[in-house]
C-alpha atoms as an extended CHARMM CRD file, in Angstrom:
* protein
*
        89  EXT
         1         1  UNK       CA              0.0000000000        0.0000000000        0.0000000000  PROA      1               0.0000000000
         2         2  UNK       CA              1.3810000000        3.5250000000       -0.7210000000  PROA      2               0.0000000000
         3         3  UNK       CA              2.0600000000        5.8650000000        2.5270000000  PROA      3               0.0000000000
         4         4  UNK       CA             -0.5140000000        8.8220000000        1.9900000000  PROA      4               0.0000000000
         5         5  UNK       CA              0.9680000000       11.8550000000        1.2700000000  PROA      5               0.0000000000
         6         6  UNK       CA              0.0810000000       15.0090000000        3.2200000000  PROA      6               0.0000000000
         7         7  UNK       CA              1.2530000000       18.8030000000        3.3290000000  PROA      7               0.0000000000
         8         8  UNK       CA              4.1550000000       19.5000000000        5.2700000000  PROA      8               0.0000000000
         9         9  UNK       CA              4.3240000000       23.5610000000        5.9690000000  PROA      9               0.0000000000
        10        10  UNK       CA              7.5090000000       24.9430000000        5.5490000000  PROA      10              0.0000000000
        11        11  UNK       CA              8.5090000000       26.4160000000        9.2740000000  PROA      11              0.0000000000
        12        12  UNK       CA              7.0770000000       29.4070000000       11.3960000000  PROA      12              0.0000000000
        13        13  UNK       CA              7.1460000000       32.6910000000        9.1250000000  PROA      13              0.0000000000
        14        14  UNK       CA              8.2460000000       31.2710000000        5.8250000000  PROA      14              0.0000000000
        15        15  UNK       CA              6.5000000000       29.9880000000        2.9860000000  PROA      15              0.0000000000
        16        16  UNK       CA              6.2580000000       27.2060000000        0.5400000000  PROA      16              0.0000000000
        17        17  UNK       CA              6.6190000000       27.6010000000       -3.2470000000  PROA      17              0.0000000000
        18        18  UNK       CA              4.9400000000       24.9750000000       -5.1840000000  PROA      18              0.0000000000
        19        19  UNK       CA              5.8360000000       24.6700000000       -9.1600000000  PROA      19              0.0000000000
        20        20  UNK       CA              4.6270000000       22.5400000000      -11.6960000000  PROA      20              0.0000000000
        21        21  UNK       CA              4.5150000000       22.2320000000      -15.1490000000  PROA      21              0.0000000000
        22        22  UNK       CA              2.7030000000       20.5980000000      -17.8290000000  PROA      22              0.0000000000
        23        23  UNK       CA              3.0830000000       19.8650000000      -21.3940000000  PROA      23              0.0000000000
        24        24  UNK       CA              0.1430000000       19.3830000000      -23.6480000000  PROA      24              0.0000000000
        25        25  UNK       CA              2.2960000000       17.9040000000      -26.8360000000  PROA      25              0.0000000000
        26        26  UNK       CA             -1.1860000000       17.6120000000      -28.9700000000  PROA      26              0.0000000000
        27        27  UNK       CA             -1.6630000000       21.5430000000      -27.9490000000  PROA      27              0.0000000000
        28        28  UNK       CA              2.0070000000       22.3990000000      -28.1550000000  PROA      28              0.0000000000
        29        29  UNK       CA              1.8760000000       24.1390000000      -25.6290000000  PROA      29              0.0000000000
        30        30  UNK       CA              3.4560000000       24.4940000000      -22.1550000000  PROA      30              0.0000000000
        31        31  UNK       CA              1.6070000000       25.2030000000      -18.5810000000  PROA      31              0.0000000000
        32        32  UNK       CA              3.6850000000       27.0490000000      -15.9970000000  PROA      32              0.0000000000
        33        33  UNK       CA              1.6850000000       27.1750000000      -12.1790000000  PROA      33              0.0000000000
        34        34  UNK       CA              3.1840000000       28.8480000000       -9.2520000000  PROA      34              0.0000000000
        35        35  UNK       CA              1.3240000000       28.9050000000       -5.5950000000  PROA      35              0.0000000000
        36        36  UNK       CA              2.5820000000       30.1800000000       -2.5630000000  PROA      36              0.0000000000
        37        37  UNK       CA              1.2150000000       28.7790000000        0.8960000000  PROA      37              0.0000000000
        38        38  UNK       CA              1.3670000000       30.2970000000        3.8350000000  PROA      38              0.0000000000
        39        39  UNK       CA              2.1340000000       28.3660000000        7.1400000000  PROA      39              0.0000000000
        40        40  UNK       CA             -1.0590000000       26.9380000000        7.8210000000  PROA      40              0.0000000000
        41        41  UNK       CA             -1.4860000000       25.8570000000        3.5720000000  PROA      41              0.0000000000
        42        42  UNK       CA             -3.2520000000       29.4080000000        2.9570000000  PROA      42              0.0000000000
        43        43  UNK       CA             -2.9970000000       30.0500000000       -0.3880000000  PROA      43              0.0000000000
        44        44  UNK       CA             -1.6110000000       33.5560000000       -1.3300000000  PROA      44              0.0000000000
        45        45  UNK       CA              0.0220000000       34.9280000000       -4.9370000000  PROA      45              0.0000000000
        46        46  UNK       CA             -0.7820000000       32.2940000000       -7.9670000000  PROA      46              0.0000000000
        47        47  UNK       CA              1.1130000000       32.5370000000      -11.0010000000  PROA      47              0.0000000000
        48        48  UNK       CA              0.1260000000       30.9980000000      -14.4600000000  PROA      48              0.0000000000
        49        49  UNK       CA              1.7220000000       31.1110000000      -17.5400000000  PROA      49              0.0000000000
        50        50  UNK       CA              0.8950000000       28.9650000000      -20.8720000000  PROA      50              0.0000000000
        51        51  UNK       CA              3.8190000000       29.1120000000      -23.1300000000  PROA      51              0.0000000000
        52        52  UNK       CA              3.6220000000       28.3380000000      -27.0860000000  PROA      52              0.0000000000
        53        53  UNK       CA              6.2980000000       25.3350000000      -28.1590000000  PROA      53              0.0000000000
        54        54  UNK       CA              7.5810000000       22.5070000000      -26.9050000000  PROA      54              0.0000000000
        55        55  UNK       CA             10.5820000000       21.9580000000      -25.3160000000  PROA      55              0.0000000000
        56        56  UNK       CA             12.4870000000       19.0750000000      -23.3560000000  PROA      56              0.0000000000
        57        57  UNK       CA             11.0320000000       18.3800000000      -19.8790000000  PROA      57              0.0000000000
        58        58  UNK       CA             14.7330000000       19.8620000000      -17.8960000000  PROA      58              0.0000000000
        59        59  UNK       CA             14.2040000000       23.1240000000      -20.0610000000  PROA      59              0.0000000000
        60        60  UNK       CA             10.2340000000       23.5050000000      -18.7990000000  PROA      60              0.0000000000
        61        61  UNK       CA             11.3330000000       22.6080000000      -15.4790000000  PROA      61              0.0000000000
        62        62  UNK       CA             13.5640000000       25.6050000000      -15.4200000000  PROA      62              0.0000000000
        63        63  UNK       CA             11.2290000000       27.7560000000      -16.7240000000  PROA      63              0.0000000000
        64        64  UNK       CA              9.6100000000       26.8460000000      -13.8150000000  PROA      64              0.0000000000
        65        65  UNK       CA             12.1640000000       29.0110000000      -11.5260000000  PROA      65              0.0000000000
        66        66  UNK       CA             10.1570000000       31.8760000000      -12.5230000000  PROA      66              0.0000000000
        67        67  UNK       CA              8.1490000000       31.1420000000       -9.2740000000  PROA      67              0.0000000000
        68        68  UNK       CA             11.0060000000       31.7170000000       -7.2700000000  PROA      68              0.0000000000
        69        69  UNK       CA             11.3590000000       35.3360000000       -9.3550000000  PROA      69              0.0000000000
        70        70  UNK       CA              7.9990000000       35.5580000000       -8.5060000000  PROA      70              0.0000000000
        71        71  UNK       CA              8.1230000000       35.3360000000       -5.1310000000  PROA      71              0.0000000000
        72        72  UNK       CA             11.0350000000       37.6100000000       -4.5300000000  PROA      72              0.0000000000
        73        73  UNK       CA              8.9990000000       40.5500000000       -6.7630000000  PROA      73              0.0000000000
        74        74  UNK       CA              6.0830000000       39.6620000000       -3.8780000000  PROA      74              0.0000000000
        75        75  UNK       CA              8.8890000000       39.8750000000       -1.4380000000  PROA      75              0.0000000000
        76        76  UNK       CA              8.1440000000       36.6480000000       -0.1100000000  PROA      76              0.0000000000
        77        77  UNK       CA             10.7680000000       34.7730000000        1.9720000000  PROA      77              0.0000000000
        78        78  UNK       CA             10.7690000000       30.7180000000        0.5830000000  PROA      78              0.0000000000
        79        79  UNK       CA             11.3140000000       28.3610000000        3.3580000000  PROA      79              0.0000000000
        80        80  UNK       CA             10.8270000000       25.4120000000        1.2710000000  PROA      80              0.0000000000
        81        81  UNK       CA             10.3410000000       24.5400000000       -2.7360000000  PROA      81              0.0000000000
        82        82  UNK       CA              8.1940000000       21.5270000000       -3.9410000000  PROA      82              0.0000000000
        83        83  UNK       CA              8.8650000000       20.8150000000       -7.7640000000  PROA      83              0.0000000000
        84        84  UNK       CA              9.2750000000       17.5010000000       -9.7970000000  PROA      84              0.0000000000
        85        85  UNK       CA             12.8430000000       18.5370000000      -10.9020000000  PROA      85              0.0000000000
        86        86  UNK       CA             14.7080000000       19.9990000000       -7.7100000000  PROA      86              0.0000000000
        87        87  UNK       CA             17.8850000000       19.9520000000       -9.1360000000  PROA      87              0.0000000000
        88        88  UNK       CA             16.9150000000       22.7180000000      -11.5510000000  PROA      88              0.0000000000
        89        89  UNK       CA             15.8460000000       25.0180000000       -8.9050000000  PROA      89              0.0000000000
């Protein structure tokens, strides 16, 4: 059986960045979503970007650090990052 998976906040003060992306190959077209949760999983700025083309998945994952530009233009301290492809961020 698989262990359920549950939010884990990211420390007193700070906040969590979630990014994901998705690529709709039929659509050619790439989805970009940024959310930033608060301590208690309050959800505060969203970002979302669809981009025309299609690129390898390591190049849309880096697009993807455009949530972390994001949240410094909110001036928003990160305490912790969730993304399928940490090592990009």
């Amino acid at each position: 059986s698989r262990t359920p998976v549950r939010w884990v906040p990211p420390g007193s003060g700070l906040f969590k960045l979630n990014i994901d992306v998705v690529v709709r190959k039929e659509e050619e077209l790439i989805r970009v979503g940024v959310v930033i949760q608060k301590e208690y999983g309050v959800v505060i700025p969203v970002q979302c970007k669809r981009l025309p083309g299609l690129f390898p998945v390591e190049t849309t994952e880096t697009i993807a650090r455009e949530g972390l530009i994001f949240s410094k233009e909110c001036g928003i301290q990160i305490g912790a990052v969730k993304t399928d492809w940490i090592n990009v961020v």
